[in-house]
C-alpha positions as CSV (number, residue, x, y, z in Angstrom):
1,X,93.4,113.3,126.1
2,X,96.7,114.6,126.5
3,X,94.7,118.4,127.6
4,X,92.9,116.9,130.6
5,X,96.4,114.6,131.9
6,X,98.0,118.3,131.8
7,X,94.9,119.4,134.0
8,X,95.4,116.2,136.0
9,X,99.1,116.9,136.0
10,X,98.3,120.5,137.6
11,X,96.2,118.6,140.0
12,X,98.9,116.0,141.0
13,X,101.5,118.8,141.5
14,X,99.4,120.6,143.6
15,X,98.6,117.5,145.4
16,X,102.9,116.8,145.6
17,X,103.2,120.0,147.3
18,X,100.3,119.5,150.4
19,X,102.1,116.4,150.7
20,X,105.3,118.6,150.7
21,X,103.7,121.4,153.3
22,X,102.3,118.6,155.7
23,X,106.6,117.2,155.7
24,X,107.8,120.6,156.8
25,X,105.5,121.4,159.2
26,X,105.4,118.2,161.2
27,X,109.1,116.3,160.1
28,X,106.7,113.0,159.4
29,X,106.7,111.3,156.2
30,X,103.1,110.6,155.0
31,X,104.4,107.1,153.5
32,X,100.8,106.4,152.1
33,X,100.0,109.6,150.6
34,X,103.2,109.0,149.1
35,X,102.6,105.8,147.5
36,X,99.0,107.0,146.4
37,X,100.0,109.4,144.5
38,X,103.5,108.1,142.9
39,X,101.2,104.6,141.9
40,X,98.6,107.4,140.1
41,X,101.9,109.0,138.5
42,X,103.4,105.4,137.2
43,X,99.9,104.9,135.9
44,X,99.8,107.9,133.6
45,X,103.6,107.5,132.5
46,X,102.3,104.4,131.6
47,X,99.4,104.9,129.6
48,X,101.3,106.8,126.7
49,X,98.5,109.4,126.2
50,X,100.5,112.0,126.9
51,X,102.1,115.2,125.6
52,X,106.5,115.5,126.1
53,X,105.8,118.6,128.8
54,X,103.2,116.6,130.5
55,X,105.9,113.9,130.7
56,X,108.6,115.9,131.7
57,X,106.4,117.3,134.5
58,X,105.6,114.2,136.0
59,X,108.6,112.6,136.0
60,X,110.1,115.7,138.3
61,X,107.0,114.8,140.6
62,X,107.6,111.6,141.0
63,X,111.4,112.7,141.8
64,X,110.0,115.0,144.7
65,X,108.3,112.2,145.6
66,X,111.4,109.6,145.7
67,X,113.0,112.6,147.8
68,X,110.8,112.5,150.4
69,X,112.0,109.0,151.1
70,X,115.3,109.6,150.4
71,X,115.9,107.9,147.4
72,X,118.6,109.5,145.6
73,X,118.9,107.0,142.8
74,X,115.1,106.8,142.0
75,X,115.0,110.6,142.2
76,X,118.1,111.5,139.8
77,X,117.0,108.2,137.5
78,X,113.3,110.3,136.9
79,X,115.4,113.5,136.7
80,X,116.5,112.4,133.8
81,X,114.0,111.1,131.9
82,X,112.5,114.9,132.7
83,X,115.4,116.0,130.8
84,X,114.8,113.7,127.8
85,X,111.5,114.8,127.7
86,X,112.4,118.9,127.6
87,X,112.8,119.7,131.2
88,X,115.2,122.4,131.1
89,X,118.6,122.0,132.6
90,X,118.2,124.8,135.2
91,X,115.1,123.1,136.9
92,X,116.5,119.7,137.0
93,X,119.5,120.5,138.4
94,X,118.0,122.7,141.3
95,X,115.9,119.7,142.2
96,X,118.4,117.3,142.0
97,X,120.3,119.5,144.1
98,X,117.0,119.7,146.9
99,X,117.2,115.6,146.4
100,X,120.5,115.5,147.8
101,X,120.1,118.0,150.2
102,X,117.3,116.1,151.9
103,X,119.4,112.7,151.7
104,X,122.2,114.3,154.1
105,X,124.4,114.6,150.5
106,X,125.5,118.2,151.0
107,X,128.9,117.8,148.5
108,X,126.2,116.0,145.5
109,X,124.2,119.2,146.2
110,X,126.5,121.6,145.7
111,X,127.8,119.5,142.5
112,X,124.3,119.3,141.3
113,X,124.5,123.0,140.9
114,X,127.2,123.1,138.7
115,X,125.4,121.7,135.4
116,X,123.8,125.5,135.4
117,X,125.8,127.8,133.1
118,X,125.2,130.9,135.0
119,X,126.4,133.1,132.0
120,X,122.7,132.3,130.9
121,X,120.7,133.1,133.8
122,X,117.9,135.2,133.5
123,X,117.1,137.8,136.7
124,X,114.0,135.6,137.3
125,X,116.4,132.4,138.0
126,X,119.1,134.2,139.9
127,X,117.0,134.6,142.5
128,X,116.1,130.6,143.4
129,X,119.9,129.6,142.2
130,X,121.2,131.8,144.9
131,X,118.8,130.3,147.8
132,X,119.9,127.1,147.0
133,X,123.7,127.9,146.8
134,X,123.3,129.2,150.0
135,X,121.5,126.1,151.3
136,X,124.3,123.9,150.0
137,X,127.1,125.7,151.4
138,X,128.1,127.5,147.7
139,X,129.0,130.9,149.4
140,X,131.4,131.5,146.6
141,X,128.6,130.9,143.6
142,X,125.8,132.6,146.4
143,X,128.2,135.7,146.2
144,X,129.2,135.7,142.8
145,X,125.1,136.0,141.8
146,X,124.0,138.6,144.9
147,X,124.0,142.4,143.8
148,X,127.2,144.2,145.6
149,X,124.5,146.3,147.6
150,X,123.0,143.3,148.6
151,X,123.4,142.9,152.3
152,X,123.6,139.0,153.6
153,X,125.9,137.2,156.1
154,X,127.4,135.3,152.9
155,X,129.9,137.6,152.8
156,X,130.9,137.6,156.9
157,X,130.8,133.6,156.4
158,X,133.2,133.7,153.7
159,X,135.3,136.3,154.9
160,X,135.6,134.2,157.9
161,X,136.7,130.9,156.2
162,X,139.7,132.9,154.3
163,X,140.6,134.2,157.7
164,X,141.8,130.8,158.5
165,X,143.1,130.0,155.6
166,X,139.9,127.8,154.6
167,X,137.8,127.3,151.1
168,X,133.9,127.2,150.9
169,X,135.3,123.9,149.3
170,X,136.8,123.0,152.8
171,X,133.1,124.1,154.7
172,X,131.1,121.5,152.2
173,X,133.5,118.4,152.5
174,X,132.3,118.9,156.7
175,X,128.7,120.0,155.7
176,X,128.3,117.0,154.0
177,X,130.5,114.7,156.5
178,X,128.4,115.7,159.3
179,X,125.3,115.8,157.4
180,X,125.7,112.8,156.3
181,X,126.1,111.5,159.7
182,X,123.0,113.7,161.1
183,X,121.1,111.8,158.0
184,X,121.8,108.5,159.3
185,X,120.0,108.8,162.8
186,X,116.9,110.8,160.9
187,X,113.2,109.5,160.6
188,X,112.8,112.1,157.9
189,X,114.4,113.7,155.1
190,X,116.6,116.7,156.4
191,X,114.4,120.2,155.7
192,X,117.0,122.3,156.3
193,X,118.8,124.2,159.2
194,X,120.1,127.2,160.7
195,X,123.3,129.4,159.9
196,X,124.8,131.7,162.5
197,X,127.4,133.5,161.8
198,X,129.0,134.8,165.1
199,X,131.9,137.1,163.7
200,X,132.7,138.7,167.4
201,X,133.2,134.7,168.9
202,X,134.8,133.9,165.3
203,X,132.3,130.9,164.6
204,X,130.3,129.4,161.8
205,X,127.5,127.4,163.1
206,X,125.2,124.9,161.3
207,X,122.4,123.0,163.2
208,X,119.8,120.8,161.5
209,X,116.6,120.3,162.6
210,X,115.8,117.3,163.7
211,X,112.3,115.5,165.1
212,X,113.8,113.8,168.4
213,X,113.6,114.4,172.3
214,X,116.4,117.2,173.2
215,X,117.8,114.8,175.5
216,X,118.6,112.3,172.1
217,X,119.7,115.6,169.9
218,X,122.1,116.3,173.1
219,X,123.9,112.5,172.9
220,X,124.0,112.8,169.1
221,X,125.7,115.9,168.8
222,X,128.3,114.4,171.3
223,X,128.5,111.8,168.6
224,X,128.6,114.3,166.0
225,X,131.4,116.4,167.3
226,X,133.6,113.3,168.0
227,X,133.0,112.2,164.5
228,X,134.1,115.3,163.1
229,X,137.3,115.2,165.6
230,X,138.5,112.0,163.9
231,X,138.4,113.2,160.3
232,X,139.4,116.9,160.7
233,X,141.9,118.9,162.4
234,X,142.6,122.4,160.8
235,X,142.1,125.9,161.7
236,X,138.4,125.8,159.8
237,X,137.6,122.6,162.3
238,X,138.2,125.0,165.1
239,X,135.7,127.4,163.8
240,X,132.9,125.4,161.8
241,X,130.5,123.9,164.3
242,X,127.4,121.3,163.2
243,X,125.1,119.3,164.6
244,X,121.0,119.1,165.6
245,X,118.6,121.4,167.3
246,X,114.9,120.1,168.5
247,X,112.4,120.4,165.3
248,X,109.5,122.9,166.3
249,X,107.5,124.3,163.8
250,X,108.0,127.8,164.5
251,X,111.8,127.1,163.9
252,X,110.7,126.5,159.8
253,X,112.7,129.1,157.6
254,X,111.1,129.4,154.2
255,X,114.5,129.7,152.4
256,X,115.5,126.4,152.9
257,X,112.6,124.6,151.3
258,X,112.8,122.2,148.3
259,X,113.0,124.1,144.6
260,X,109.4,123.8,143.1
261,X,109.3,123.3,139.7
262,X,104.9,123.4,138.4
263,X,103.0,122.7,135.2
């Protein structure tokens, strides 16, 4: 029994990750493929006739699931029981960290991150680890894990926060402010955004996508930048700009999509 709910596991994981594909390319939560498949997944947790990894697994797909929705504490809660049943530190917390990401929590993302001990990565996890620093704002753990050959804009973007006198922990306390705020006026979980770093004009920008008419996006980064105003005013503030861009498919950038951890 427990051999075919692994095969069925496979199955639902691949099943997870159309629903997944279809998310990124339109910005529209399929609410009922949703629920189809997390009722399946309760149904095999519950049935007992299964082996620990099988367990493990589907408890991090139903978390995927939860994060589509937004659902932080549903998400972290199976997280864990993924973890009690063998799921490996280094998976858990990359997904948690997607979780948040998703759910506008930019500061739990980056915090997510630090349950990893990198002084026991292999080469193999270096690689996703530093994709999702970078997607969290971690500049400072993105850099301490790229190869010093390794050419990126991580090191312009940092190099530009010291030049103000700024931390990378200073640029995720506004990430997550404004994301947070962006998150709020969303239909859908956020998938991610763009990074400019425009060392001639001296500016760090961030713009989320987001599936609204431009003129809405226009009126809510108005919204966004006044927000910002009222809580910040240092020499990073004058330097870090964030808000929303029109979603269009073409604008999709494959780095920024959720860790997928498989059977």
């Amino acid at each position: 029994m427990a051999g075919k709910l692994k095969h069925r596991g496979e199955e639902i994981s691949n099943e997870r990750v159309a629903i997944e594909d279809e998310l990124y390319r339109t910005y529209v939560v399929d609410e009922i493929s949703i629920a189809r498949l997390s009722a399946e997944i309760r149904k095999m947790l519950s049935s007992g006739n299964y082996s620990e990894l099988v367990a493990a697994g589907l408890n991090v797909e139903m978390a995927y699931l939860h994060a589509y929705k937004r659902d932080v504490i549903k998400a972290a809660a199976c997280l864990r029981s993924a973890e009690r049943f063998g799921a490996e530190r280094f998976m858990t917390a990359l997904v948690e960290s997607s979780v948040n990401l998703m759910a506008g929590n930019v500061f739990e993302a980056a915090k997510a991150l630090e349950r990893i001990d990198v002084s026991k990565l292999t080469d193999v996890q270096k690689g996703p680890l530093v994709a999702q620093a970078n997607a969290v704002g971690a500049l400072d753990l993105a850099l301490q894990l790229l190869p010093d050959d390794f050419e990126s804009d991580v090191d312009e973007a940092v190099e530009m926060l010291s030049a103000c006198g700024a931390t990378v922990a200073d640029l995720i306390v506004r990430l997550d402010a404004a994301a947070g705020f962006i998150a709020r006026e969303a239909s859908h979980p956020l998938l991610g955004y763009r990074r400019v770093v425009m060392k001639t004009e001296d500016c760090l920008m961030y713009r989320f996508g987001l599936r609204m008419p431009p003129v809405d996006i226009a009126e809510l980064n108005g919204r966004v930048i006044s927000f910002m105003v009222e809580r910040f005013d240092e020499p990073l503030d004058r330097v870090v700009s964030i808000g929303a861009m029109p979603f269009k498919p073409e604008y999709r950038d494959e780095n920024w999509r959720t860790y997928n951890a498989s059977f």
